[in-house]
C-alpha positions in Angstrom: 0.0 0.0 0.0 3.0 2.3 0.7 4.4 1.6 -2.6 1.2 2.5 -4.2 0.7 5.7 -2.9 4.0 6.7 -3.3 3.8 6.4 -6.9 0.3 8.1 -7.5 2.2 10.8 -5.2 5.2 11.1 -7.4 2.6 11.3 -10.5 0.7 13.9 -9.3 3.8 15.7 -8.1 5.3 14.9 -11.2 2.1 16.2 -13.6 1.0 19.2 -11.6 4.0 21.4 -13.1 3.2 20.0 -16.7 -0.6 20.8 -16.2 0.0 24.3 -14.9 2.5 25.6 -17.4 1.0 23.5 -20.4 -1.0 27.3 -21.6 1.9 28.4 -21.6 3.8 26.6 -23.8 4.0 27.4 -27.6 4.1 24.2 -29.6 5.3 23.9 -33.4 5.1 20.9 -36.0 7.3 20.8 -38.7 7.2 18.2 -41.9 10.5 17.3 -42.6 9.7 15.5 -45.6 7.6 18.2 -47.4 10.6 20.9 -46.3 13.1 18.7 -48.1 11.2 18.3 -50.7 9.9 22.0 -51.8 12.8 23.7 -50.2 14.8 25.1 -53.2 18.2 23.7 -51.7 16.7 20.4 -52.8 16.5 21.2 -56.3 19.6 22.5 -56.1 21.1 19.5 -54.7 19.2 17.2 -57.0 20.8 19.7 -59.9 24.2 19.5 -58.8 24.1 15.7 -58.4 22.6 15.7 -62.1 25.1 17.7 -63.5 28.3 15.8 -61.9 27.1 12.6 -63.0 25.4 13.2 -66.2 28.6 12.6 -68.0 29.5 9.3 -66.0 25.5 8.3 -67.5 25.9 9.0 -70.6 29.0 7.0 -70.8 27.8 3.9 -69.3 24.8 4.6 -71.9 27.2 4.4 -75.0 29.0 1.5 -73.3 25.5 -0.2 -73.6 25.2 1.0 -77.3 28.4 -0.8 -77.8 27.2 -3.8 -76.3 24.3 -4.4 -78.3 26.2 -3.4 -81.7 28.5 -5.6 -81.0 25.5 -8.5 -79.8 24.0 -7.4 -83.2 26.9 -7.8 -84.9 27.5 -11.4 -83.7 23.5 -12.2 -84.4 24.1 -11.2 -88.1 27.4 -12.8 -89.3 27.1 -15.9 -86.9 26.9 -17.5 -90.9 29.9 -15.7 -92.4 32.6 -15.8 -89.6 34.2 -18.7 -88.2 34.1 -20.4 -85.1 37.1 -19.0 -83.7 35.8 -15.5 -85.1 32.6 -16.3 -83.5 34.3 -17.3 -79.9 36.7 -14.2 -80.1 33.5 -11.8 -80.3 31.4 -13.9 -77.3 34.2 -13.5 -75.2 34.7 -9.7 -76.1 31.0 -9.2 -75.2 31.0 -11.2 -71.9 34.2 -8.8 -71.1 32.1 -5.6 -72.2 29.1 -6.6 -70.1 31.8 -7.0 -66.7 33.2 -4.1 -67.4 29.5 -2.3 -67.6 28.7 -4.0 -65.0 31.6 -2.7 -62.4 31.3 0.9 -64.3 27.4 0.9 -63.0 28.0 -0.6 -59.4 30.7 2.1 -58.9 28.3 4.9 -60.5 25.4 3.8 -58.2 28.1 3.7 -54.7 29.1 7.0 -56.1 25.7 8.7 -57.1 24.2 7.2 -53.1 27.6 8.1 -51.5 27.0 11.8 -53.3 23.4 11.8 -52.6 23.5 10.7 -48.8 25.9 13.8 -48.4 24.0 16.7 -49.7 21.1 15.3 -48.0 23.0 15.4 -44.5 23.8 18.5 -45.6 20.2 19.7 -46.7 19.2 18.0 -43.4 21.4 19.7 -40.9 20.8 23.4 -42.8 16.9 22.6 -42.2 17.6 21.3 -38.6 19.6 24.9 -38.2 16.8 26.8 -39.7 14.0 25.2 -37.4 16.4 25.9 -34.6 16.9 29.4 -35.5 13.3 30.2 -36.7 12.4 28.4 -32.8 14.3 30.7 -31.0 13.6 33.8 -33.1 9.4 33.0 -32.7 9.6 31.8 -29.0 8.7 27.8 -29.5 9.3 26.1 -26.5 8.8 22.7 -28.5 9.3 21.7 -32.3 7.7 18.5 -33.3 8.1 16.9 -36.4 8.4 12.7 -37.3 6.1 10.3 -35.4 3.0 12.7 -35.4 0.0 11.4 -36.0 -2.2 15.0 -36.3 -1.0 18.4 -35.8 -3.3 21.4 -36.4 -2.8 24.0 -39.1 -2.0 26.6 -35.9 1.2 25.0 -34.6 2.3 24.0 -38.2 5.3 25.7 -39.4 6.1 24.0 -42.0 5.1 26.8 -45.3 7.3 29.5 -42.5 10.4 27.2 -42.2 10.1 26.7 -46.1 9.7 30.7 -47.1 12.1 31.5 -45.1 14.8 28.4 -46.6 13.5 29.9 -50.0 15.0 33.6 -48.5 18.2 31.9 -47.5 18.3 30.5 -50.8 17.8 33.6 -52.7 20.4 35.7 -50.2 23.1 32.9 -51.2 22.8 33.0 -54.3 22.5 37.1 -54.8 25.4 37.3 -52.6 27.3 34.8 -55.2 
């Protein structure tokens, strides 16, 4: 019985605060997902990432032309060349297909290695601007994954974006 009352003690005494400064407190929700997503540092990462690799693409894309010329090739003349002529080419295109096949594996560690940067990145300059917009606006709390509802009042989301899309825009100017 001691044990029990102790605990609904500790509860209450625990609660009491909470309940009492709970009007006070301003509460904000944030969607991290949409603020990645619309913020115009994400294009601009996305941009980047297309631009650095574009070249790496395309040249895995003519390695894949030369492949199926040279599978062509093979189909068509399989009557005209020799056996050994015939051999030389299979074995040419099994070594073109490895060799496409390493030169896309490394593209795709490189592209999510390049990728999972600029995200951290984009992730840790949103973190910062929630932070900053937090403090500026007098939030005492800033919730964002793992809600289930949050009310158009305590959503920030559209006022962290704008004010990423200023950021943006001041960079960029400045550049």
């Amino acid at each position: 019985m001691n044990t029990r009352f102790f605990t609904v003690l500790l509860f209450v005494l625990i609660s009491a605060p909470m309940h009492l400064s709970a009007a006070e407190l301003r509460i904000g929700y944030v969607n991290p997902g949409r603020v990645a997503e619309e913020a115009p540092q994400a294009d601009a990462a996305r941009a980047r990432l297309e631009t650095e690799f574009a070249p790496r693409d395309l040249a895995i894309t003519e390695m894949q032309e030369d492949l199926r010329q040279m599978e062509d090739a093979l189909a068509e003349s399989r009557m005209v060349w020799d056996e050994a002529r015939q051999q030389e080419v299979q074995r040419d295109i099994v070594v073109k297909r490895r060799e496409i096949q390493r030169t896309q594996e490394a593209f795709r560690d490189d592209f999510n290695l390049r990728r999972n940067e600029a995200l951290g990145a984009l992730q840790r300059q949103i973190l910062r601007v929630v932070e900053e917009f937090a403090e500026q606006e007098g939030f005492d709390l800033v919730v964002s994954d793992g809600v289930v509802f949050a009310s158009n009042s305590i959503n920030i989301t559209d006022r962290i974006i704008e004010r990423l899309r200023r950021q943006y825009e001041q960079e960029n100017n400045a550049q």
